[in-house]
LOFI-625079 format. One line per 8 residues: number of its first residue (from 1); their letters; for each residue x, y, z of C-alpha. Coordinates in steps of 0.5 Angstrom, whole numbers. Example, Ala and Ser with C-alpha at 12.3 -4.5 7.8 and 13.67 -1.06 7.14 Angstrom:
! LOFI-625079
1 = as = 25/-9/16 ~ 27/-2/14
END
This chain:
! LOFI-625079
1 = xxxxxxxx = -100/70/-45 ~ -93/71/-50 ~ -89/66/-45 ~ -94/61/-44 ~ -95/60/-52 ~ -88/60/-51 ~ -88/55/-47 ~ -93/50/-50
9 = xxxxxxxx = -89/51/-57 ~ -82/48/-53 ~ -86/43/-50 ~ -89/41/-56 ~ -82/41/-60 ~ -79/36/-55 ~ -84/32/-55 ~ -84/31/-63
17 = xxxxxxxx = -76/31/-63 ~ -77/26/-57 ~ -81/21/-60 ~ -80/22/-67 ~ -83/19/-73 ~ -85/12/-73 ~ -79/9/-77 ~ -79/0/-78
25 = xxxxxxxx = -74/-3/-75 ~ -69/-8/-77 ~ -74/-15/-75 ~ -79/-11/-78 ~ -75/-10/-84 ~ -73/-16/-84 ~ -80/-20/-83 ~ -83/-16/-89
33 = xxxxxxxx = -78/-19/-93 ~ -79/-26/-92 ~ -72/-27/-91 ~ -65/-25/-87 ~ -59/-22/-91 ~ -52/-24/-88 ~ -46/-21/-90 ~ -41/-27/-89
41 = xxxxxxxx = -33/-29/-92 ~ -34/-32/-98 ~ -28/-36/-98 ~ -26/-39/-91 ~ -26/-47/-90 ~ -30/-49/-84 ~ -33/-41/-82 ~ -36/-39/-89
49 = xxxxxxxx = -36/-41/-96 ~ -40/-45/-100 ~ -40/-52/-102 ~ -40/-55/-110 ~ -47/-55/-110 ~ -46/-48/-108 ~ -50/-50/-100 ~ -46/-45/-96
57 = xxxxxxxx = -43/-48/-90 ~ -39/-47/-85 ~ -39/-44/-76 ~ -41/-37/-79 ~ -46/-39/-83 ~ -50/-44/-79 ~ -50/-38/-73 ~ -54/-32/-79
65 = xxxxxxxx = -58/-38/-80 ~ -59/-39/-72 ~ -62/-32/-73 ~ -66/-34/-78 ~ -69/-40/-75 ~ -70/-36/-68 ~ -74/-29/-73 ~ -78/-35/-77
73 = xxxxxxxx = -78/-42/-74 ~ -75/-42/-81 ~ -66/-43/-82 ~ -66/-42/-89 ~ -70/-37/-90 ~ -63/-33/-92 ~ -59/-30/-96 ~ -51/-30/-96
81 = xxxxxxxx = -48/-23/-98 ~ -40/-25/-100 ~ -36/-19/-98 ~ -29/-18/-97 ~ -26/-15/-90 ~ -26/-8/-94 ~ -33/-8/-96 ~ -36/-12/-90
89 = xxxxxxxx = -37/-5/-85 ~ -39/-1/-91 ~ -44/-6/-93 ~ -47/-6/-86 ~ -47/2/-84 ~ -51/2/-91 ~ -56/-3/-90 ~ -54/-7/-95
97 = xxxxxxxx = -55/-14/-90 ~ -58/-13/-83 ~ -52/-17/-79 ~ -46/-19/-81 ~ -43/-26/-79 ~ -36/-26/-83 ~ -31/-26/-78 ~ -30/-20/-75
105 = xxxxxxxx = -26/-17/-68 ~ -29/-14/-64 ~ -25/-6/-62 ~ -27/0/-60 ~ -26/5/-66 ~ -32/-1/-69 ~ -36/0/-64 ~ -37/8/-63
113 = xxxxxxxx = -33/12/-70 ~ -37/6/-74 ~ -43/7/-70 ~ -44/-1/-70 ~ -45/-6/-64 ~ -42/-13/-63 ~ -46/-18/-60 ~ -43/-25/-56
121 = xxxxxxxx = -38/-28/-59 ~ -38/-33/-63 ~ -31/-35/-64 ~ -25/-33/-59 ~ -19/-33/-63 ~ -12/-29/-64 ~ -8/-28/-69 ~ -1/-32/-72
129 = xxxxxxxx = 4/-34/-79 ~ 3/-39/-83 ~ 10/-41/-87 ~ 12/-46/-91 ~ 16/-52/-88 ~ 22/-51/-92 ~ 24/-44/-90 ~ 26/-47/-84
137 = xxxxxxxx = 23/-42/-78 ~ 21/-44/-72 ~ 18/-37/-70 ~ 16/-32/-72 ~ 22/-27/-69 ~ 25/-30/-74 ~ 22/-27/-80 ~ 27/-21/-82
145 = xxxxxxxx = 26/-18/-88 ~ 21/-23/-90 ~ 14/-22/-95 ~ 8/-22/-92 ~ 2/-24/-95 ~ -5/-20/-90 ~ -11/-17/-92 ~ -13/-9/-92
153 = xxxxxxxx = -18/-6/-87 ~ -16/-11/-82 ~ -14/-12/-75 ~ -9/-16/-78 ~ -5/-11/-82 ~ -5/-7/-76 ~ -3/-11/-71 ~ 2/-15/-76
161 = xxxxxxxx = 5/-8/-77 ~ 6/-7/-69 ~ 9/-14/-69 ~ 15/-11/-73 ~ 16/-5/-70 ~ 16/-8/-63 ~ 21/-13/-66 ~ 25/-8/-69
169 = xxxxxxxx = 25/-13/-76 ~ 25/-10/-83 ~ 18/-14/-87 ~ 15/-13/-94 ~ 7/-13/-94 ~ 3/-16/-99 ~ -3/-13/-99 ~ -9/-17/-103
177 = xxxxxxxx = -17/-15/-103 ~ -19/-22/-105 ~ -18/-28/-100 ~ -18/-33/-105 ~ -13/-29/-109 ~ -8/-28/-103 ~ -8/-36/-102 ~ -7/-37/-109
185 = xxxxxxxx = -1/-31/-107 ~ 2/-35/-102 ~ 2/-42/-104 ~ 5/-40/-110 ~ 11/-37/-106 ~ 10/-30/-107 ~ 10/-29/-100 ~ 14/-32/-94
193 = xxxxxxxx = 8/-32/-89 ~ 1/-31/-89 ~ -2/-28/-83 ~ -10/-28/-81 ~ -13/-31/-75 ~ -10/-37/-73 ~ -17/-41/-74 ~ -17/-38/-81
201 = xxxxxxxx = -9/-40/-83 ~ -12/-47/-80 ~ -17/-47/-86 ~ -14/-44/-91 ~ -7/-49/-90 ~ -13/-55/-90 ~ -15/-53/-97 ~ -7/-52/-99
209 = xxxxxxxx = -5/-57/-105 ~ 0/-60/-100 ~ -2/-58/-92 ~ 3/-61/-90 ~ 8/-57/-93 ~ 5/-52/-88 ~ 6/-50/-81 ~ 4/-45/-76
217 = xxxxxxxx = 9/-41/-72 ~ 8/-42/-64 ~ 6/-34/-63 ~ -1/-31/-63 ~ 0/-23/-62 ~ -6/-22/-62 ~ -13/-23/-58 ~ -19/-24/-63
225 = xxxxxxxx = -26/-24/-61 ~ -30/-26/-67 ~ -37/-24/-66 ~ -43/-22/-70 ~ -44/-15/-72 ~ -51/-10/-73 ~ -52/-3/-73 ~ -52/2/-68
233 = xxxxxxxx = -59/5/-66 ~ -63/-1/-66 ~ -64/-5/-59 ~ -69/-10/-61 ~ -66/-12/-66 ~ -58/-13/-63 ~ -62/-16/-57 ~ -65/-21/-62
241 = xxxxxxxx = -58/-23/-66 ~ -54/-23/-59 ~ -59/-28/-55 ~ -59/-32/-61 ~ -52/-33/-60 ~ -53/-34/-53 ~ -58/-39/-55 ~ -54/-44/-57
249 = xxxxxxxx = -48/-44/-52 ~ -53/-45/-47 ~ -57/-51/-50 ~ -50/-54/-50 ~ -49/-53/-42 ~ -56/-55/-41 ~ -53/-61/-44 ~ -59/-59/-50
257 = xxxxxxxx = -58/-63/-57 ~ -62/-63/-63 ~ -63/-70/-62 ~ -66/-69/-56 ~ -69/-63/-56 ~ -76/-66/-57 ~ -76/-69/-50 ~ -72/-64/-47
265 = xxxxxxxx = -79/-61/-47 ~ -82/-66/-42 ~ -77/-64/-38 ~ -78/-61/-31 ~ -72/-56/-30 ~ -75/-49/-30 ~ -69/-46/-33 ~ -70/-51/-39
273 = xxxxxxxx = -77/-50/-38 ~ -77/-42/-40 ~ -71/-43/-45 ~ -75/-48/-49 ~ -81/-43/-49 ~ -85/-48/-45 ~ -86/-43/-39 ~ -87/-37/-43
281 = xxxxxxxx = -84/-30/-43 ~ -77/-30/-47 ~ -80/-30/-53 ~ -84/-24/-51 ~ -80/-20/-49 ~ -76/-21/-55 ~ -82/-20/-60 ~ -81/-27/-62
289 = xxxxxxxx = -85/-34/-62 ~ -84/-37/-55 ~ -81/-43/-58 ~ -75/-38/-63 ~ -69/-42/-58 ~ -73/-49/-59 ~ -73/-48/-67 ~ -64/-46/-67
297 = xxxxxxxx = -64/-51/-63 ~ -68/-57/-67 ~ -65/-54/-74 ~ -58/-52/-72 ~ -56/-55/-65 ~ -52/-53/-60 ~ -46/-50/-60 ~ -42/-55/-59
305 = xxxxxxxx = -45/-59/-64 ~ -44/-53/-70 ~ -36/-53/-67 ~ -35/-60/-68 ~ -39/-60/-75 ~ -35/-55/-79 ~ -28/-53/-75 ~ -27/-58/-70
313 = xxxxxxxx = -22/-65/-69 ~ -25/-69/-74 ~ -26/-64/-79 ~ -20/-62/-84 ~ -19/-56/-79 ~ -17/-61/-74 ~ -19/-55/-68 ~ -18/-56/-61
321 = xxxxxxxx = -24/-52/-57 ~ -19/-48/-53 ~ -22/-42/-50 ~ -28/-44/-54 ~ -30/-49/-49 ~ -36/-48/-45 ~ -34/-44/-38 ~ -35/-51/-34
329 = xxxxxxxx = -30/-54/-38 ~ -24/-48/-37 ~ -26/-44/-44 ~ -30/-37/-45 ~ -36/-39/-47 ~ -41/-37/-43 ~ -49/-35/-43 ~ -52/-30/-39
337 = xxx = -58/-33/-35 ~ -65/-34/-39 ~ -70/-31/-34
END
């Protein structure tokens, strides 16, 4: 009798420690709220900062909002937290946001000793030196005992420091919290060099007070994959944030614009079918509206679309694709299927 009792006390125990008490996840969170909050940079040209007006603008942004428009049917139903490299992981970890989309590697240690997880990227990059013309340096081998200006609680101070130690070359950091205080640092010739990810230097040197006075070295010493980042733990809601992203990328591939979008929905292919939510299903198995693609669609565009409008060649940025061009046109991205 003592061991049967026994016995259903365990059995009870584990059940309760199995299936624990009933906890709001992130979309419900988010849902109750009436609106999302993203952590961004608040001062990067082109990724995310925001405009005169005080519109934020830029590739990190419109891709939150994506997220906001597949949740809602609604992008501007959010909220941007500015937060420096040091704050962002934190803000995070504490709820402070529910995803953060401010450019941010993806590694190892972030993805296990920080508890969080990186979903598809949106931005492959690596990192580089950005120098003034006049200094007269061709590549960054050359830069012995120079002033570096780099951001704390980064991959870049990291690796800029293995670069040096690789080389055997003597170098001064200068380290700065603030992006806009850094910039200020740098083109006001207190360091020789600013390094960050290439795409960043691209946009701090566009909103110099002469960009042309500036050129980027030809080494990249790093790989960067940029990606939106949520909290361990949470399935729903990283699936939700990682097929957002995916959402848009493979809208470009299906040749899906926000133009045509409308009679895209007429079409009779059926992968375009079930990721316009015309067939049923996708939006069910992420706890969202049928037509959650349609709607980052119809608001935001594709890809491609949110490339060219914020960094690309006719931006002041002036970036390539690269290895951001679609897998059928030499680059890296590239969607799971929708089905």
């Amino acid at each position: 009798m003592r061991k049967t009792v026994c016995f259903f006390v365990l059995a009870l125990a584990v059940l309760v420690f199995a299936t624990g008490p009933a906890v709001a996840g992130t979309l419900d969170e988010v849902k109750a709220r009436g609106y999302l909050i993203a952590g961004v940079n608040g001062g990067v040209f082109g990724f995310s900062m925001p405009d005169d007006k005080g519109t934020w603008k830029g590739l990190d942004v419109d891709t939150a909002k994506a997220i906001a428009a597949a949740v809602f049917g609604d992008a501007e139903k959010i909220k941007f937290s500015a937060l420096t490299a040091v704050q962002r992981l934190p803000a995070l970890q504490s709820k402070e946001i529910d995803v953060l989309c401010r450019n941010t590697t993806q590694t190892l240690t972030r993805e296990t000793t920080n508890g969080l997880n990186f979903v598809h990227v949106n931005y492959y990059d690596g990192q580089g030196f950005l120098v003034p013309k006049k200094l007269g340096v061709k590549s960054a081998k050359e830069l012995k005992g120079a002033t570096v200006c780099v951001l704390p609680g980064t991959t870049t101070e990291l690796n800029v420091a293995d670069f040096f130690r690789k080389h055997n070359m003597e170098w001064k950091p200068v380290v700065i919290e603030q992006p806009a205080e850094l910039n200020k640092a740098f083109f006001s010739g207190r360091c020789d060099c600013l390094t960050s990810d290439a795409s960043q230097l691209a946009a701090h040197r566009s909103v110099a007070p002469n960009p042309d006075d500036y050129v980027l070295l030809p080494e990249i010493i790093s790989k960067e994959p940029l990606a939106p980042v949520v909290r361990h733990g949470d399935d729903q809601w990283y699936d939700i944030v990682n097929w957002s992203v995916m959402a848009l990328i493979q809208a470009e591939e299906f040749g899906i614009t926000s133009k045509n979008v409308d009679e895209m929905l007429k079409s009779k292919d059926p992968g375009i079918q079930r990721f316009l939510g015309v067939t049923p299903g996708m939006g069910k198995a992420l706890g969202l509206d049928e037509r959650w693609a349609y709607n980052i669609i119809k608001q935001l565009g594709n890809y491609g679309e949110i490339f060219e409008r914020n960094v690309g060649v006719n931006t002041p940025l002036k970036l390539e694709r690269g290895l951001n061009a679609l897998w059928t046109e030499g680059g890296l991205m590239y969607a799971a299927p929708f089905r």
